[in-house]
C-alpha positions in Angstrom: 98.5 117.1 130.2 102.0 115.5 130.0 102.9 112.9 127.6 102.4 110.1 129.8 99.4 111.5 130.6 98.4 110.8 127.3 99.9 107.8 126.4 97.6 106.5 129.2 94.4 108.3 127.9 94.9 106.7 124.6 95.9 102.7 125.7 92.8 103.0 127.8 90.2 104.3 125.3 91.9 101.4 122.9 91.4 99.5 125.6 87.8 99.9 126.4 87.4 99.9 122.0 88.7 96.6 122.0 86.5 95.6 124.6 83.2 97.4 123.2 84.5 95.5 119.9 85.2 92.0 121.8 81.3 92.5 123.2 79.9 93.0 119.7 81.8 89.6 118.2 80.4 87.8 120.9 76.2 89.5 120.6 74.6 92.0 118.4 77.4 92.4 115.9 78.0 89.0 115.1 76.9 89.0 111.7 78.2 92.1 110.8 81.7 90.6 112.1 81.2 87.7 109.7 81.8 89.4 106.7 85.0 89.9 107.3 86.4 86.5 107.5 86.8 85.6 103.8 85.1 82.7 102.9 88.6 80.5 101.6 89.7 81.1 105.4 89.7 77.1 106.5 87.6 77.6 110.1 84.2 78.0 110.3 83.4 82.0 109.9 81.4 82.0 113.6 84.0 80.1 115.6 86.3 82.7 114.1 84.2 85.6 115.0 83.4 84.2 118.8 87.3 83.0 119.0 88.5 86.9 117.8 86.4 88.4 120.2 87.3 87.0 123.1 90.9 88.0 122.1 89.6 91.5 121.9 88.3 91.3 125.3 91.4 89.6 126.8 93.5 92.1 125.0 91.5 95.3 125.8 91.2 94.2 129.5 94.8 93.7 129.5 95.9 97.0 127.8 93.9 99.1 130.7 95.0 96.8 133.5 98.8 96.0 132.6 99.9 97.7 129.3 101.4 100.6 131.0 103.5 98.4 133.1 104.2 96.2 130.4 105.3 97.4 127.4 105.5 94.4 125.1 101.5 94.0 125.2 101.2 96.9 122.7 103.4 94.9 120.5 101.2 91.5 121.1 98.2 94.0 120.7 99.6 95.4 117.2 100.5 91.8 116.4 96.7 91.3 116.6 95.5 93.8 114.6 98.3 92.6 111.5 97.1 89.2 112.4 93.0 89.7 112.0 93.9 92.9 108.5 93.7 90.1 105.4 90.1 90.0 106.9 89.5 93.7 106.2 90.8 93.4 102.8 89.1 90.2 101.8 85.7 92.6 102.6 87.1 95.1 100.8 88.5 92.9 97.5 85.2 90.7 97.7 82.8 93.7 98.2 81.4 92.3 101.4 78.9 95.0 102.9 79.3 95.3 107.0 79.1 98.1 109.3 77.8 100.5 106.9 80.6 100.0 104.6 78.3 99.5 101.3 80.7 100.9 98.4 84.6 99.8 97.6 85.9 103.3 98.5 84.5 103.6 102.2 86.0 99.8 102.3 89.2 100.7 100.5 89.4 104.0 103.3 88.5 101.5 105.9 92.0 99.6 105.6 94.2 102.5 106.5 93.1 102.6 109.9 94.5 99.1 110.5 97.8 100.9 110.7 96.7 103.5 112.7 95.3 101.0 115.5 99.1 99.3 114.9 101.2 102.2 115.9 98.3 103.5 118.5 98.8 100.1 120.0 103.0 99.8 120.4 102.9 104.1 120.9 100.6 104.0 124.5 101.9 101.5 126.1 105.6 102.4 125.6 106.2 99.6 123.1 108.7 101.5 120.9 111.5 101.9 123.6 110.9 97.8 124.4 111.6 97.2 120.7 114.4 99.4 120.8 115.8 98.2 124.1 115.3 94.7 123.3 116.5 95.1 119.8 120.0 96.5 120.7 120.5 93.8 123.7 120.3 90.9 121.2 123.7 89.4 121.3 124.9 89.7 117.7 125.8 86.2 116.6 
């Protein structure tokens, strides 16, 4: 399989795990979800939840339908996942239990697949030549 090949593998099974994830916020994982908005965060925990997975959706839809044409959606869909990450460490730092994390270090290994799902993100849909290309056609000022 060629690298493209691949590329488009990957965007579309993270993709369809945004959507499977978008699904979850929005029914039977809802609670689970919950724990990871930390409780200082100034919107109410299950308007966060509902809010974020509809995002998800949006974003997973949009990865399998567009991202290969448009490479700056693995950089909004990165942006997410650095956007929605103090959630995952508030779990972890206030020992929140969810998804069958029940101890600090399955928590604590939890949080180094945020930047995993960042680079999987900007890597499939051809994101790191749009940075680069975009980057050195900024008039320097």
């Amino acid at each position: 399989m060629d690298g493209e090949r691949v590329r488009t593998v990957a965007r579309w099974l993270l993709g369809a795990a945004l959507v499977v994830a978008g699904v979850g916020h929005l029914t039977a994982q809802r609670v689970e979800f919950r724990a990871q908005v930390p409780p200082w965060f100034p919107v109410d925990a299950d308007i966060v939840v509902l809010v974020s997975g509809v995002v998800e959706i949006v974003l997973g839809v949009a990865l399998i339908a567009i991202g290969g044409r448009v490479p700056w959606m693995g950089v909004v869909v990165a942006a997410f996942f650095v956007i929605i990450f103090p959630g995952n460490v508030a779990q972890f730092t206030e020992g929140r239990d969810a998804f069958g994390l029940d101890s600090d270090a399955e928590r604590f290994v939890r949080l180094w697949f945020q930047p995993v799902l960042v680079v999987w993100a900007i890597w499939s849909t051809g994101g790191w030549r749009w940075l680069r290309s975009a980057r050195s056609s900024d008039p320097v000022v």
